[in-house]
GUSE-947071 format. One line per 10 residues: their letters; for each residue x, y, z of C-alpha. Coordinates in Angstrom, 1 decimal, m for minus. Example, Ala and Ser with C-alpha at 12.3 -4.5 7.8 and 13.67 -1.06 7.14 Angstrom:
2
as	12.3:m4.5:7.8; 13.7:m1.1:7.1
***
This chain:
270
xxxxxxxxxx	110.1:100.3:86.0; 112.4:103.5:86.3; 110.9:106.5:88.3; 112.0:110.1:87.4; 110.9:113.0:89.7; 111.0:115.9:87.6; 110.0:118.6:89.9; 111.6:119.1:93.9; 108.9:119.6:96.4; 109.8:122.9:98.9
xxxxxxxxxx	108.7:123.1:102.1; 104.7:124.0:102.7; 104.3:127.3:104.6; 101.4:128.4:106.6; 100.3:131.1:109.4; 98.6:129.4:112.6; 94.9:129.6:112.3; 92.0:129.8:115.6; 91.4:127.0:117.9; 93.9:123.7:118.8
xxxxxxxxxx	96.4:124.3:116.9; 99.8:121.8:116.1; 102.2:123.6:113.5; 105.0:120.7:111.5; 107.0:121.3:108.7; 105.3:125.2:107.8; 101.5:123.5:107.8; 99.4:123.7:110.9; 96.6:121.2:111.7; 93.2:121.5:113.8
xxxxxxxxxx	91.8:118.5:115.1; 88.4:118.2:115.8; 88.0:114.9:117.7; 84.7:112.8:117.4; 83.9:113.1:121.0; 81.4:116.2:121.2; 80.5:116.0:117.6; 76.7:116.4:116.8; 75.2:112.5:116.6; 73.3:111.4:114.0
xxxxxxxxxx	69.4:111.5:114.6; 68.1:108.5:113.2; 64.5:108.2:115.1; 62.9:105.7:112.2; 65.9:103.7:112.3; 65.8:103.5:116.0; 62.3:102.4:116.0; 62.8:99.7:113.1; 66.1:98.5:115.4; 63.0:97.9:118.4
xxxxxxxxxx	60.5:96.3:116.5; 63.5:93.7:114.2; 64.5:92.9:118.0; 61.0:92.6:119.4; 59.9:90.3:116.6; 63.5:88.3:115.8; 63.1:89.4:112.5; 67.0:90.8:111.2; 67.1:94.7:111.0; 67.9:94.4:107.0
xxxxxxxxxx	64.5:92.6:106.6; 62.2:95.0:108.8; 64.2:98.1:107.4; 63.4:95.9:103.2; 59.6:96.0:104.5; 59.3:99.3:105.8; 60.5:100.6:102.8; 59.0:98.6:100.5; 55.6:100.0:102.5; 56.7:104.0:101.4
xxxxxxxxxx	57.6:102.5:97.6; 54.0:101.3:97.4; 52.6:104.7:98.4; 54.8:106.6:96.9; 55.0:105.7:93.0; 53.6:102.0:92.5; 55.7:99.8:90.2; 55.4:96.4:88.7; 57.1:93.8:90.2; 57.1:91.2:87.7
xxxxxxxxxx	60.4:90.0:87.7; 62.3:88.0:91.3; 64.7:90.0:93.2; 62.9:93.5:91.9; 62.8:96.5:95.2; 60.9:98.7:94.1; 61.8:100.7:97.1; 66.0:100.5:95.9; 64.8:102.3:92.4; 62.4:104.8:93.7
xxxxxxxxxx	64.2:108.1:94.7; 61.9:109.4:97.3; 62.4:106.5:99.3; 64.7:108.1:102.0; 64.8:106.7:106.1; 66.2:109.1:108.8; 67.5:111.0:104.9; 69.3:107.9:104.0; 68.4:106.7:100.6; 66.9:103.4:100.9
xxxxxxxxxx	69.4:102.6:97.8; 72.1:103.4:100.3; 70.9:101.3:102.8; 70.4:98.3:100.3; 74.7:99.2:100.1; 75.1:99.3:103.2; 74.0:95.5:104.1; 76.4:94.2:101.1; 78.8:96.4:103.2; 78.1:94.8:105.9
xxxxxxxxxx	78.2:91.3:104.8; 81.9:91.9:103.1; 83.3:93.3:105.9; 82.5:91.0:108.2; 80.1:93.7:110.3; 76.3:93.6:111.6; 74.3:95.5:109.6; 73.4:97.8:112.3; 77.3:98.2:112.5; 77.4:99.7:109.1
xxxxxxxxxx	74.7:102.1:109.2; 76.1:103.6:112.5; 79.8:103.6:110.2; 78.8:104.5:107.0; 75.3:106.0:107.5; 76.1:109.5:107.2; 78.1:109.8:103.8; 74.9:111.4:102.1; 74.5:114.1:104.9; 78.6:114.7:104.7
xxxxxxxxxx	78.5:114.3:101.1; 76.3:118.2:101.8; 79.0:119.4:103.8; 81.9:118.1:101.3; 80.2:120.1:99.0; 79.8:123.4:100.9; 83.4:123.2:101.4; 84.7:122.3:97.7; 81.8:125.6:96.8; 82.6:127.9:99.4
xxxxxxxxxx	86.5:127.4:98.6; 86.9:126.5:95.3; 90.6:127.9:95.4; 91.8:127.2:98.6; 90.7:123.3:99.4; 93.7:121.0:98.6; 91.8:117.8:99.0; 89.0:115.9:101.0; 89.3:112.4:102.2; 88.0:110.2:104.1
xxxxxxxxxx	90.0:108.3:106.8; 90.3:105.0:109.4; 87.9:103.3:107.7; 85.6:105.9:107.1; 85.5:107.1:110.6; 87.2:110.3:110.1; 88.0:113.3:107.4; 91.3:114.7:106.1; 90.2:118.1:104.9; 93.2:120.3:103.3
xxxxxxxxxx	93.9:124.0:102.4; 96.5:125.5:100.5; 96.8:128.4:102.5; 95.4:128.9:106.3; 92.4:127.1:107.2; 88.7:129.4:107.4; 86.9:130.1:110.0; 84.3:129.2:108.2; 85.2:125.7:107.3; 86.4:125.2:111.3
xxxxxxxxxx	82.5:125.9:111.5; 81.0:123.5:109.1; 83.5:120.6:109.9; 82.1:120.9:113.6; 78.7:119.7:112.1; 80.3:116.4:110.9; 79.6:113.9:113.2; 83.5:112.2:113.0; 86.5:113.6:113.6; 88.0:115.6:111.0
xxxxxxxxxx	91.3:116.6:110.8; 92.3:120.0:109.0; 95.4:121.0:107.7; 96.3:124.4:106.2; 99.6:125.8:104.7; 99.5:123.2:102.2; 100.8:125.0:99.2; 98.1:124.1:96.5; 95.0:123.7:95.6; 93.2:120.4:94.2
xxxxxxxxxx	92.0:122.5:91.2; 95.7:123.8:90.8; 96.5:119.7:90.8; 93.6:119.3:88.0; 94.9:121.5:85.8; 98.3:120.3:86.0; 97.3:116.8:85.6; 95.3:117.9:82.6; 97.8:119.4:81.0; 99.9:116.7:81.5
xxxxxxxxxx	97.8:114.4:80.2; 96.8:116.8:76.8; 100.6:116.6:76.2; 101.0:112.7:76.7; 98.3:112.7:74.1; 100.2:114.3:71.6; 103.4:112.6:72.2; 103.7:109.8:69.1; 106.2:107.9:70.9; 104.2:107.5:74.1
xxxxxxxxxx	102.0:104.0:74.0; 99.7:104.5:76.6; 99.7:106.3:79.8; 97.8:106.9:83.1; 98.1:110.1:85.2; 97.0:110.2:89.0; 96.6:113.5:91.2; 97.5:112.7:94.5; 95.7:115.7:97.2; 97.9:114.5:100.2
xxxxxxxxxx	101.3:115.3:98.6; 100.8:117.6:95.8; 102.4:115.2:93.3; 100.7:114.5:90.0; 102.1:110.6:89.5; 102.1:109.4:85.7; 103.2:105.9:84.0; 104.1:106.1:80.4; 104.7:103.4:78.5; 106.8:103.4:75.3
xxxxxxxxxx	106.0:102.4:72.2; 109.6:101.5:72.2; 111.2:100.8:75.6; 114.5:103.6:75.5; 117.9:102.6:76.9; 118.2:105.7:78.5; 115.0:106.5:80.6; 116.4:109.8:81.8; 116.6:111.3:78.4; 113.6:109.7:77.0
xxxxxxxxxx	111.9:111.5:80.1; 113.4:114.2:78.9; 112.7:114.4:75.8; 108.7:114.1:76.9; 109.1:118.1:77.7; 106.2:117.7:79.9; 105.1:121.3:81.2; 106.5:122.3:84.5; 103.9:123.6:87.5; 103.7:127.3:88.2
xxxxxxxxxx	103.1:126.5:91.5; 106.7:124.3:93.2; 104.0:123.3:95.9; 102.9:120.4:92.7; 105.7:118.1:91.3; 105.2:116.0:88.6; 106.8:112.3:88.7; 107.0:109.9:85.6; 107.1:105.9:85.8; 108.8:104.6:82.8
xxxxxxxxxx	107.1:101.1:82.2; 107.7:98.7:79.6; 104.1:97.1:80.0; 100.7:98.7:79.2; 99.6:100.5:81.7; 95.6:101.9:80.2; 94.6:101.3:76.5; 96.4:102.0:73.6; 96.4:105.7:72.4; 95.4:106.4:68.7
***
């Protein structure tokens, strides 16, 4: 496969925001370590973790029962088939604001990981509760978040801004209860990287001599990342590149680069 980068990345520039502050390469970064961060309050859970060690029973099982005892109160269903929860279907059925569905998850987490369940509900507990802040963010800045990630195995978030990063969003990230790192000055946007991508992609479509093709926004480096496939491989990838005339970002924050690969990459396009 032959890689063309179409577009040169320039340097991010940003303007130092409040609190700890590190400034590399134009961005600047705030780290909120996980030490002093608000812990989760989980007082159902806790009891459940008591009685599963006062009776031997495994924590999965007790938490299965306890939920299974809200299910029945809640909305009665049939269980006339094996393996049916009730409790896994039914909605309402939350513990400590976990979805008991989550928490069904969470011990197949925990059994392909290699980690007690108790283990995966202190690691992966809280998505649904920072799944509420993520979206705060992504609605309060619609034009300024460059991307949100989790990191080190979901023990941290990698929150990004195309210009300086808000006071505001210094503020919500401290109710997260892992360590979030922010970084502003990053240049663009993740919606500026949608609608490159898209527009990438619409003129793919229309390309007859394009096979197939896949097309990948990636919010850490800006770069929208495609793989085209031919219908006939070209001798000279350069030109055939080229000759694409895919449409270049108004913002030189985004670069667009183009894998040239002589196998199928997604489904052929009609």
């Amino acid at each position: 496969m032959a890689v063309i980068a179409l577009l040169v990345m320039v340097c991010a520039c940003g303007r130092s925001g409040a609190g700890p502050v590190s400034t590399v390469g134009g961005t600047e970064t705030i780290v909120l370590p996980r030490a002093g961060r608000p812990a989760a309050h989980r007082p159902t859970l806790e009891r459940l973790k008591r009685e599963a060690a006062e009776s031997g029973r495994p924590l999965e099982e007790v938490v299965r029962r306890y939920a299974a005892r809200m299910a029945a109160t809640s909305s009665p269903r049939p269980t006339d088939f094996e393996g049916y929860d009730p409790a896994a279907t039914e909605p309402e059925v939350t513990i400590d604001g976990i979805p008991y569905a989550e928490l069904v998850d969470l011990g197949a987490i925990a059994r392909s990981e290699g980690l007690s369940y108790e283990e995966a509900i202190d690691r992966f507990g809280s998505q649904s509760s920072n799944q509420r802040v993520i979206d705060k963010l992504n609605a309060q800045f619609p034009d300024e978040i460059s991307g949100v990630r989790y990191v080190d195995d979901q023990r941290g978030l990698r929150v990004g801004f195309k210009g300086r990063i808000p006071a505001r969003a210094i503020e919500l990230a401290r109710t997260l209860p892992l360590e979030v790192t922010l970084i502003g000055g990053k240049g663009f946007s993740a919606a500026e990287l949608r609608r490159v991508q898209d527009a990438v992609v619409s003129r793919l479509g229309s390309r007859p001599e394009v096979a197939t093709m896949t097309a990948y926004a990636d919010e850490e480096t800006g770069r929208v990342k495609v793989v085209v496939q031919p219908k006939v491989m070209p001798d000279d990838v350069e030109e055939f590149t080229r000759g694409l005339r895919l449409p270049r970002p108004d913002n030189p924050y985004i670069t667009v680069e183009v894998t040239v690969s002589a196998e199928s990459v997604a489904p052929r396009m009609q």
